[in-house]
C-alpha positions as CSV (number, residue, x, y, z in Angstrom):
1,X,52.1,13.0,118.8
2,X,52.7,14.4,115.1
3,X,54.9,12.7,112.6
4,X,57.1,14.4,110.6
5,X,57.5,12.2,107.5
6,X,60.1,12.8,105.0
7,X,59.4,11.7,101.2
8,X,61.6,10.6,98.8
9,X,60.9,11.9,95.4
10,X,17.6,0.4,81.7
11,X,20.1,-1.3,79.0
12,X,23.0,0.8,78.4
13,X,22.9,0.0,74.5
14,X,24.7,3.5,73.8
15,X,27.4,3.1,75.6
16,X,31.0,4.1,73.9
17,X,33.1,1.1,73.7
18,X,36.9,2.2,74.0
19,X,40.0,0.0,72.6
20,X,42.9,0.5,74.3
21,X,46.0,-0.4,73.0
22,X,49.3,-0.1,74.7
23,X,48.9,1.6,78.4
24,X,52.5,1.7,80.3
25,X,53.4,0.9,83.1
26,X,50.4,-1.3,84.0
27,X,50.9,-4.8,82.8
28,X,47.2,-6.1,83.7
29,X,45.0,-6.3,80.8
30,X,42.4,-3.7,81.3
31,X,39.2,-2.3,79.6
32,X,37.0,0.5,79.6
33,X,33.3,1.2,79.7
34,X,32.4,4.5,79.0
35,X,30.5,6.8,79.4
36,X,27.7,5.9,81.1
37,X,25.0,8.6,81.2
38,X,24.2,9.4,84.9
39,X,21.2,10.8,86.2
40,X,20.4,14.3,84.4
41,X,23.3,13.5,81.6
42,X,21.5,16.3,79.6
43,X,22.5,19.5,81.9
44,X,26.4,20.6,82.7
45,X,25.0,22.8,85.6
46,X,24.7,19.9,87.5
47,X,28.2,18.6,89.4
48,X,29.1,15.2,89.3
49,X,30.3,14.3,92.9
50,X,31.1,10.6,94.4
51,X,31.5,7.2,92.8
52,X,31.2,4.2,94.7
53,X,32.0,0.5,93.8
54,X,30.9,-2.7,95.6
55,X,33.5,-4.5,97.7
56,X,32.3,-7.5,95.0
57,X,32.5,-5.6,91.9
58,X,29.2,-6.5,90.9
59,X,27.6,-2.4,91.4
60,X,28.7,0.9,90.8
61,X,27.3,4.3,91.3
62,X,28.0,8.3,91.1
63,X,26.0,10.7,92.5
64,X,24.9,13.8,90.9
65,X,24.4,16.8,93.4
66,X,21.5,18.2,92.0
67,X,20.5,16.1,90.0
68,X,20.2,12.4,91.8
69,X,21.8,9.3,92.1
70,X,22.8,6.4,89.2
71,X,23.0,2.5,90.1
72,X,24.8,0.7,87.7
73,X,24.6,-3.0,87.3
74,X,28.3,-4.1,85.8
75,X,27.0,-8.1,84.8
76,X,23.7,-7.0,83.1
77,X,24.8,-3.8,82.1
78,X,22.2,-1.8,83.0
79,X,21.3,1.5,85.2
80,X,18.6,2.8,87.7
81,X,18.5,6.9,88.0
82,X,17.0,8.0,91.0
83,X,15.8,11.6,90.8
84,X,17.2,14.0,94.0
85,X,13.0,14.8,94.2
86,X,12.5,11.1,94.4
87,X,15.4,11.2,97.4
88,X,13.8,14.5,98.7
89,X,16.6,16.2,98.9
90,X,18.4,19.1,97.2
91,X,21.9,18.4,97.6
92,X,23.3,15.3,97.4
93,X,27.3,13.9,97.9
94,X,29.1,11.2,98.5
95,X,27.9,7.6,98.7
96,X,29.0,4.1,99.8
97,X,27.5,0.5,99.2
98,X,27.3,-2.2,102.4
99,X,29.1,-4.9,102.2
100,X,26.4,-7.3,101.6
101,X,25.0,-5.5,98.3
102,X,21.6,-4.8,100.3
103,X,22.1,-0.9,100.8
104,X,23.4,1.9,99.0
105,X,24.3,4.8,101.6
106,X,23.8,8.5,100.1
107,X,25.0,11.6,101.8
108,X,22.0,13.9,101.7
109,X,23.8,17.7,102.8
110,X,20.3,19.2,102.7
111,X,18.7,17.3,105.2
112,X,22.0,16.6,107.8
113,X,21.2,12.9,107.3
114,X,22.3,9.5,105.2
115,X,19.8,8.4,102.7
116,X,19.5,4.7,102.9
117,X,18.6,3.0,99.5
118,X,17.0,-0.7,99.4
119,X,18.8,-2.3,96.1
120,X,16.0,-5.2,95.9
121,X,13.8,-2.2,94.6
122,X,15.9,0.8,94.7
123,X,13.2,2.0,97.3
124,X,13.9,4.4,100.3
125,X,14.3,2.3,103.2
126,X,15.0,4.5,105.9
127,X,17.0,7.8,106.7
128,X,20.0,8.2,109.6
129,X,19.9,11.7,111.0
130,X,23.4,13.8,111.8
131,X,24.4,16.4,114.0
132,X,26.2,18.1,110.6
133,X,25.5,18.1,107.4
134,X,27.3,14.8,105.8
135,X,29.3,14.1,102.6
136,X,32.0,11.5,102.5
137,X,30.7,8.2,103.5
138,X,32.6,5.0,104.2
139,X,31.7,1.6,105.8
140,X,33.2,-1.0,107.3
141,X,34.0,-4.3,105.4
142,X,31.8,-6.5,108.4
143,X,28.7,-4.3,107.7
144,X,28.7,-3.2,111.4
145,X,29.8,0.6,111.2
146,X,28.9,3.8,108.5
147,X,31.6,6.8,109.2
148,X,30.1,10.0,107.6
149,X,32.3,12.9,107.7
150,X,31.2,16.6,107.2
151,X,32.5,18.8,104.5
152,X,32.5,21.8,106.1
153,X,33.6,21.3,109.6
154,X,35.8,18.3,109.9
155,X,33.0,16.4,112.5
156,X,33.5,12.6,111.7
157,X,30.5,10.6,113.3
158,X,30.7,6.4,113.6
159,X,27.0,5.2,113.1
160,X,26.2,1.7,114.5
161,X,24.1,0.3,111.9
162,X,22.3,-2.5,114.0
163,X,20.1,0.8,115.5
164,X,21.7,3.4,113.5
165,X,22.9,5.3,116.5
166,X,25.8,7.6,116.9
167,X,28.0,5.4,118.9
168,X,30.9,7.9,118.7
169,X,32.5,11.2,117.1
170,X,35.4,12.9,116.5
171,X,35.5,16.8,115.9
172,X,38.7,17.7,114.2
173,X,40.0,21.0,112.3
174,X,40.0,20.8,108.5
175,X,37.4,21.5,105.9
176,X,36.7,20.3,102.9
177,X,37.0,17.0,103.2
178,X,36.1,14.5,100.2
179,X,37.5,10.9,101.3
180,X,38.4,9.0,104.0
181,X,39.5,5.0,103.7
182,X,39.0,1.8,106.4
183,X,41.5,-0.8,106.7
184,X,40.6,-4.3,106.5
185,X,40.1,-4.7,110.1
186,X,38.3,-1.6,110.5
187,X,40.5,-0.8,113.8
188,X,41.8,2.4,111.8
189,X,40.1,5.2,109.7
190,X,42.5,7.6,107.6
191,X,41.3,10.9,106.8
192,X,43.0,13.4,104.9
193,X,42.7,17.0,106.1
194,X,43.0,19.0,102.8
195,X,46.5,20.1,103.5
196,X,49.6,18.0,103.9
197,X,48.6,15.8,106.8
198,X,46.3,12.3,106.8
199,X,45.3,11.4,110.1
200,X,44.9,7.4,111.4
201,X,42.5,7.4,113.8
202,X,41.7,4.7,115.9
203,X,37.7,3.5,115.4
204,X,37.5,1.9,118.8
205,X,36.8,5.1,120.5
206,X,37.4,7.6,117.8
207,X,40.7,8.9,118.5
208,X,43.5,10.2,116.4
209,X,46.6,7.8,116.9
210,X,48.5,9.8,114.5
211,X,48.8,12.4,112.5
212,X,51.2,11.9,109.2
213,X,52.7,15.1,107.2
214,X,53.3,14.5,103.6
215,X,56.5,16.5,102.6
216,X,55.5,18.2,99.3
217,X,51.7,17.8,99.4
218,X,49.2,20.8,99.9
219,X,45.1,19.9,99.2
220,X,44.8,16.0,99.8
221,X,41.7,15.2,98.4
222,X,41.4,11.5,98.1
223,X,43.0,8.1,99.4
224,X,42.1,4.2,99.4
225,X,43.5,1.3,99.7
226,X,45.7,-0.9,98.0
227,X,45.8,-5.0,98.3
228,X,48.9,-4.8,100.4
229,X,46.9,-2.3,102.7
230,X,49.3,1.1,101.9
231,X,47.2,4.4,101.6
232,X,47.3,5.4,98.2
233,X,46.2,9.5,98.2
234,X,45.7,12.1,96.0
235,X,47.1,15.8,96.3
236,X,45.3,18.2,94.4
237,X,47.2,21.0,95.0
238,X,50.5,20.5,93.6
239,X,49.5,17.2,91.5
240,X,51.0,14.3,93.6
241,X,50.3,10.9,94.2
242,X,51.3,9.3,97.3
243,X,51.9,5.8,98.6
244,X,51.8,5.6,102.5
245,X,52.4,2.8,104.6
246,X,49.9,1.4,107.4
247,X,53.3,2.9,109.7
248,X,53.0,6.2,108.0
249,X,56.3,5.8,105.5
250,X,55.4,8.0,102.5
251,X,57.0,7.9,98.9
252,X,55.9,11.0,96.5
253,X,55.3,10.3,92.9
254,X,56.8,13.2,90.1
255,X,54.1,15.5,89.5
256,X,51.5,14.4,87.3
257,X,50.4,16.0,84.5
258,X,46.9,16.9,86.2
259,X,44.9,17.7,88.8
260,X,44.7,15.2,91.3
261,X,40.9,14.8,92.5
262,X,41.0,11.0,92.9
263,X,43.8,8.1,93.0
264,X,43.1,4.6,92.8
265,X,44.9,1.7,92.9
266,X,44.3,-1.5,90.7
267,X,46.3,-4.5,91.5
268,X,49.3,-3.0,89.6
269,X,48.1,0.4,88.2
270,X,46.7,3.7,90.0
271,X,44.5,6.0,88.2
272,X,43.6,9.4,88.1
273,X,40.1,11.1,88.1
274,X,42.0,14.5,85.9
275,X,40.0,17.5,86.7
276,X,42.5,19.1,84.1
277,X,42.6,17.5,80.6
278,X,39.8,16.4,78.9
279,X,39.1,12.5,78.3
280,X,42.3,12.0,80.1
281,X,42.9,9.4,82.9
282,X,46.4,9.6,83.6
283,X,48.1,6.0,84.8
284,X,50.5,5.4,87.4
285,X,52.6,2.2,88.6
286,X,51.7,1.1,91.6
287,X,54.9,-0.2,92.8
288,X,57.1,2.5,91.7
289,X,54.6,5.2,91.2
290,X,56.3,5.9,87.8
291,X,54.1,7.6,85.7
292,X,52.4,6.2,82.1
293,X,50.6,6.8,79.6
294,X,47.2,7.8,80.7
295,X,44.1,6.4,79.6
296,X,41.5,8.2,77.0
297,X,37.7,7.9,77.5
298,X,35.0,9.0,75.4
299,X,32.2,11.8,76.9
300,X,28.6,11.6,76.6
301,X,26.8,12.8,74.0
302,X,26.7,16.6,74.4
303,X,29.2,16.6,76.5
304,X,32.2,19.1,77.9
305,X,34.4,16.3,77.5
306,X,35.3,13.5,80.8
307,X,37.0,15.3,83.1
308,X,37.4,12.8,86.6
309,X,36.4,13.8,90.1
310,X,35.3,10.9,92.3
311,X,36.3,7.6,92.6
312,X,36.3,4.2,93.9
313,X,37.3,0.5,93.5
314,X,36.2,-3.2,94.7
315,X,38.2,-5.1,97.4
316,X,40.6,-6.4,94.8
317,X,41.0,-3.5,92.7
318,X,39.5,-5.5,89.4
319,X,36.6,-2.6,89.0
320,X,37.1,1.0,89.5
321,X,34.8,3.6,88.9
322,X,35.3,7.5,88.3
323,X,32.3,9.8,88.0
324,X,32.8,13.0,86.0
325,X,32.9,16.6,87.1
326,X,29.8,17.4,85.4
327,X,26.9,15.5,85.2
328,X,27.6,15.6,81.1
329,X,30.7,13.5,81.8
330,X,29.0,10.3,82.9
331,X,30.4,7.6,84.6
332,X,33.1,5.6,83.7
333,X,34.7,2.3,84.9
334,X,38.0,0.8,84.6
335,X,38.2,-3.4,84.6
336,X,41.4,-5.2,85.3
337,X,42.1,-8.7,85.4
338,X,43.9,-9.0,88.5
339,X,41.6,-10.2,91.1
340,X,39.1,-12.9,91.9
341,X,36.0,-10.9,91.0
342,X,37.4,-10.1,87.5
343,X,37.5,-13.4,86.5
344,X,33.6,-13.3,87.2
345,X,32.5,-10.3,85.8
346,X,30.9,-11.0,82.5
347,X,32.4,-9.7,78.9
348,X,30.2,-6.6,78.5
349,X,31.8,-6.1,74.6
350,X,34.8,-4.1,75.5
351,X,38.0,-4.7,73.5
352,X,41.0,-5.8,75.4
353,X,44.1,-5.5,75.1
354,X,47.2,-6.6,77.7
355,X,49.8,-3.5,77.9
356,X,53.1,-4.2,77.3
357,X,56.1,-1.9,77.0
358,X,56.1,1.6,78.1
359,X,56.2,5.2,75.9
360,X,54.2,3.7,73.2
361,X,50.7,5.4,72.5
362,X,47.0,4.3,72.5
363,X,44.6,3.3,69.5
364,X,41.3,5.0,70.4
365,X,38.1,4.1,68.4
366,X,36.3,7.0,67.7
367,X,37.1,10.8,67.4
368,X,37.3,13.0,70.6
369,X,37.2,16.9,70.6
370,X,40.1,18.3,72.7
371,X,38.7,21.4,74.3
372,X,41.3,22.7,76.9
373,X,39.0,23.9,80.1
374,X,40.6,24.8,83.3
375,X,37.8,23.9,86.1
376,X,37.5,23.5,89.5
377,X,34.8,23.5,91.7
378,X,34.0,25.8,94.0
């Protein structure tokens, strides 16, 4: 049955150090490290494509599609490149961590399989093979499944990963698909189709329970979860952010003054990977999706300026993680202290500052050159 919703309304010793001064409407005290050079930094022909964040916090990591994957270590602030020759493959996308911190799960489009990397060594352990060519990755919080979605075709394959067998599939319309998210009980995948319409589909045996329109949306690209367990997802299309219940109840943000490749909530905050403006990560409050100031970060050196694609964020929303649209853009990750992994992450040298009232403006340390580029990958 369809829904027919209605909406109202290595150490990393170079790495840029922003101050943030007031951010509105967020009321957490936040910080930022950025950029962190990922894996061939040096070369804007390569496309940045997923981020990933541990459900701990402790790990992050962006893939590079050409270029190879970065693991970065948030308490030692360090990083690991691996090379796609290393991976042997050509093309990589998106990635996931298990739950445990053991594995880092790569989508390898080349090869139609999941590269599975060992973190003890950051060694190959193993490849799963598909059916399709895989790119959006997501696994469930108990470390049983992997759900690996194609980009082309819409197939969505559950991998059991005590023998990493198919156990079931789903082949739906809809291409281009870049997220999906898992609630906590991992009874109910959500997938957005890269239209106007998520679907909840039931993991037990891989069927679609419902099918939610979201009045006013046209390309959703992105969605994850929120503490309270609403879908929080990202139009592209006509630069929405929307909040949707576990019972399919949608609210609409304005538009936002980007375009929407990633949304991700915090505890109290949900930001934007903006594929629009440069250095630009445009802020959102999560309860009344009333829009902010938005957050400046700095670029690597050389670089065309951050402009957000992927993204990601632990359990608690403490650390989330945006990679950049070219591999020039880095990394970049966005700590909150609102969560029980916050309080254990270690002070990496980042100034914070708590936000307070909204419509005031940011102190930025450093200069940033504003070079207006419309892009948007192909």
């Amino acid at each position: 049955m369809k829904n027919i919703l209605s909406i109202s309304g290595v150490a990393i010793a170079a790495t840029a150090l922003v101050t943030l001064g007031v951010v509105s409407p967020a009321s957490a005290a936040v910080s930022i490290v950025a950029p962190i050079e990922t894996a061939n930094a040096a070369d804007d022909s390569y496309y940045g494509i997923g981020a990933a964040v541990s459900n701990d916090g402790s790990l992050a990591a962006a893939t590079v599609e050409y270029g190879g994957v970065t693991i970065y270590n948030v308490a030692a602030d360090t990083k690991v490149d691996i090379s796609n020759q290393a991976l042997g493959s050509g093309d990589i996308g998106g990635l996931t961590f298990s739950p445990d911190n053991n594995f880092l799960y790569v989508a390898d489009w080349s090869n139609d399989a999941v590269i599975v990397i060992d973190l003890s060594d950051n060694s190959i352990d193993r490849t799963i093979s598909f059916p399709f060519a895989p790119w959006t990755l997501e696994a469930s919080r108990d470390g049983a499944y992997l759900y690996a979605n194609s980009y082309s075709s819409g197939d969505l394959v559950q991998v059991d990963l005590s023998d990493d067998s198919l156990s079931s599939s789903l082949s739906v319309s809809g291409s281009e698909i870049k997220s999906m998210c898992l609630s906590a009980d991992g009874a109910t995948l959500y997938k957005p189709e890269y239209d106007d319409t998520v679907l909840a589909i039931n993991t037990s045996d891989m069927s679609v329970s419902a099918t939610w329109t979201l009045d006013g949306a046209s390309e959703t690209y992105s969605c994850e979860l929120d503490n309270d367990g609403n879908l929080i997802v990202g139009d592209y299309g006509n630069s929405l952010v929307f909040k949707v219940t576990p019972e399919g109840v949608a609210t609409s943000s304005d538009e936002v003054n980007a375009y929407v490749y990633s949304a991700v909530p915090s505890c109290d905050a949900i930001y934007v990977a903006d594929e629009n403006n440069e250095a630009n990560i445009p802020v959102l409050d999560l309860s009344s999706l009333a829009i902010g100031d938005a957050l400046t970060v700095d670029e690597t050196s050389g670089g065309s300026g951050f402009y957000g694609y992927g993204g990601d964020r632990s359990l608690d929303g403490s650390v989330i993680a945006f990679s950049g649209y070219y591999a020039t853009d880095g990394l970049v990750l966005i700590k909150s202290d609102c969560g029980s992994s916050s309080s254990a992450l270690p002070d990496t040298g980042v100034d914070t500052v708590t936000p307070i009232a909204a419509g005031l403006g940011m102190l930025v340390v450093g200069a940033i050159a504003i070079v207006a580029i419309r892009r948007r990958k192909a």
